[in-house]
Each structure stands twice: as C-alpha cells, then as structure tokens.
C-alpha positions as CSV (number, residue, x, y, z in Angstrom):
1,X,-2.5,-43.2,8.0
2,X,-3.0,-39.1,9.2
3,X,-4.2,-37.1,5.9
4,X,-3.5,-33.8,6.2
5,X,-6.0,-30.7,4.6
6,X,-3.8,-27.8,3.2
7,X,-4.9,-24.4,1.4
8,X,-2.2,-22.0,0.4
9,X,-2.8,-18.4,-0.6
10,X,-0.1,-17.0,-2.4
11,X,1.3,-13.2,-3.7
12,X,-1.2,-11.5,-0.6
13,X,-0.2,-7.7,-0.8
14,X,0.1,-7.6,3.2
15,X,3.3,-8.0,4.7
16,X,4.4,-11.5,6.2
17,X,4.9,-10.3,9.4
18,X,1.5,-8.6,10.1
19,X,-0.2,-12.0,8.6
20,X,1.9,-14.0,11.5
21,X,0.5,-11.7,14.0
22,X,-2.8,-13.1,12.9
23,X,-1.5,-16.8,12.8
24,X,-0.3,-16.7,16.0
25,X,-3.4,-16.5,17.6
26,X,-5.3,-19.8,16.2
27,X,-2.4,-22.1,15.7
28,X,-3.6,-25.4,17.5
29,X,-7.2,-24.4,18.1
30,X,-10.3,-25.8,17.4
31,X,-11.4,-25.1,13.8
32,X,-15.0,-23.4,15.3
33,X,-12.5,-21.9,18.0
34,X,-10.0,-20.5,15.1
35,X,-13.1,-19.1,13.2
36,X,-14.6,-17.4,16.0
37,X,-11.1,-16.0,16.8
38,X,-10.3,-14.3,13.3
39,X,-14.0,-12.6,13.3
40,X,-13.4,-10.5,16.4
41,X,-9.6,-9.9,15.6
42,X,-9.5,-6.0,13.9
43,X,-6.0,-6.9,11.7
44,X,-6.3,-6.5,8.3
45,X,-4.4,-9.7,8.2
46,X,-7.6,-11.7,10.1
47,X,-9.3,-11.3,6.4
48,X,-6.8,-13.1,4.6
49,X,-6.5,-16.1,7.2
50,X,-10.1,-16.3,7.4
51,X,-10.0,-17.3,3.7
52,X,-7.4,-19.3,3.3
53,X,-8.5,-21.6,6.3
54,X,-11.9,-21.7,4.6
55,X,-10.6,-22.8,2.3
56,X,-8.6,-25.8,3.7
57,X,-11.6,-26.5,6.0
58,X,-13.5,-27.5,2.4
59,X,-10.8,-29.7,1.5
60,X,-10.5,-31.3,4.5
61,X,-14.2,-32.3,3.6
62,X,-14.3,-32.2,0.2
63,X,-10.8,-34.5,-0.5
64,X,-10.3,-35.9,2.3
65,X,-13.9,-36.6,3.8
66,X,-12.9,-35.7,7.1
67,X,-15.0,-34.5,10.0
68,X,-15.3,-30.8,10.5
69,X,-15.8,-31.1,13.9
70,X,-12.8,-32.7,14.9
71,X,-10.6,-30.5,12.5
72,X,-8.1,-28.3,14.0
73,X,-5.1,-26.1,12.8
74,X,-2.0,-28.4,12.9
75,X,-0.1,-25.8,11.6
76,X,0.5,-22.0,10.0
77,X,2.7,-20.0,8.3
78,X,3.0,-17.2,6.3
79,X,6.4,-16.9,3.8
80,X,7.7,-13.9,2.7
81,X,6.6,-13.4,-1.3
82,X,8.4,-11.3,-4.3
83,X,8.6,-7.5,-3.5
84,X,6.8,-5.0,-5.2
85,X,9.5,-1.8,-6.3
86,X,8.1,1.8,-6.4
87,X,9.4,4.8,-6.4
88,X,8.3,7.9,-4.4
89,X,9.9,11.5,-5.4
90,X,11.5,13.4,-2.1
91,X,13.3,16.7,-1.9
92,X,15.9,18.0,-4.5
93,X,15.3,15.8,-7.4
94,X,16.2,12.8,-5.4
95,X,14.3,9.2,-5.4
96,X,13.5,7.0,-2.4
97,X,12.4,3.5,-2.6
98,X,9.1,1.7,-1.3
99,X,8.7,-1.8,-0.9
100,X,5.3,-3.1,-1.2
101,X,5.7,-6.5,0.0
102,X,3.8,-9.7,-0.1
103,X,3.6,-12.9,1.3
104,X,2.4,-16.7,0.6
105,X,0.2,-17.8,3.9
106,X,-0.4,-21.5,4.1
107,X,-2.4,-23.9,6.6
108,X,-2.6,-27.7,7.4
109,X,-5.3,-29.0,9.1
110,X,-5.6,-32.5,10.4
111,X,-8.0,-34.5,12.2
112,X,-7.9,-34.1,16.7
113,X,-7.4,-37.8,17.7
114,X,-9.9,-39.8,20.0
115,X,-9.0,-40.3,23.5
C-alpha cells in the first residue's frame, strides 16, 4: 500500500504558466533537494511552490507518518483558475480588456523506495 501526501493551493493570482516554470525544476527531486532549489530560484512563482510543498511535506508527516527524509515530489502541476475581468481606458473613449489570471497549483509527494 503507497500513501500519497498532497497539498493544493488554489485561486493564486500568478499565472499558471509562470508557476509551471517553477514546477518544472523540482519535479522528481529530493524533498531537501526541491527546498534548496525554490530558495535560490528568483520567480515570483518559487514563493508560492515553496508553500504549498511545505505544506504537503507536513502532511506527509502529520497524516501519513512518513519519513521526511525519504520524501520526494512524485508529482506537480499547476491548473489554470477563474479569470479576473478589468477594464483599462485607452484612446478615444474606447475600453480594452485585462485578464488577471489565476491558477490552482497542487503537489503529491510519496515515499523514495529502498533498494
């Protein structure tokens, strides 16, 4: 039986596609590794992912009583959320659209077998 640790962070006002920047770079690491990764990594989206796999490193523990040392990110991903609609005013009276998006970033982690 393989329990899996998961911690989802949902409606985060960055877009989805800087946040998989970010998620690219620690998927299948090390937790320690993935930690020491997301410190040094100057995206705004490193803050986000810092927290949210934080937080499913405590649940891993917490929950599931498994062993932070053998923890590693089985797997990331970061979904597009709900758009935020604003309006900005341009030249001649007319109106022109912003989206301010967000997205819902999730992570499993799971326990690196024994060899």
């Amino acid at each position: 039986m393989n329990l899996e640790a998961r911690a989802t962070a949902k409606f985060v006002r960055i877009s989805s596609s800087k946040v998989k920047i970010v998620l690219d770079l620690i998927r299948n690491k090390p937790l320690s590794e993935a930690y020491a990764i997301l410190k040094f990594t100057p995206k705004r989206g490193s803050e986000v992912v810092y927290k949210v796999l934080k937080s499913a490193a405590s649940n891993a523990e917490n929950n599931f009583e498994m062993d932070p040392e053998k923890l590693y990110v089985k797997e990331c991903f970061a979904n597009e959320g709900p758009s935020m609609k604003r309006v900005r005013p341009r030249a001649q009276g007319r109106a022109f659209r912003i989206q301010k998006r967000t997205s819902h970033v999730t992570i499993v982690l799971d326990q690196a077998e024994e060899v």
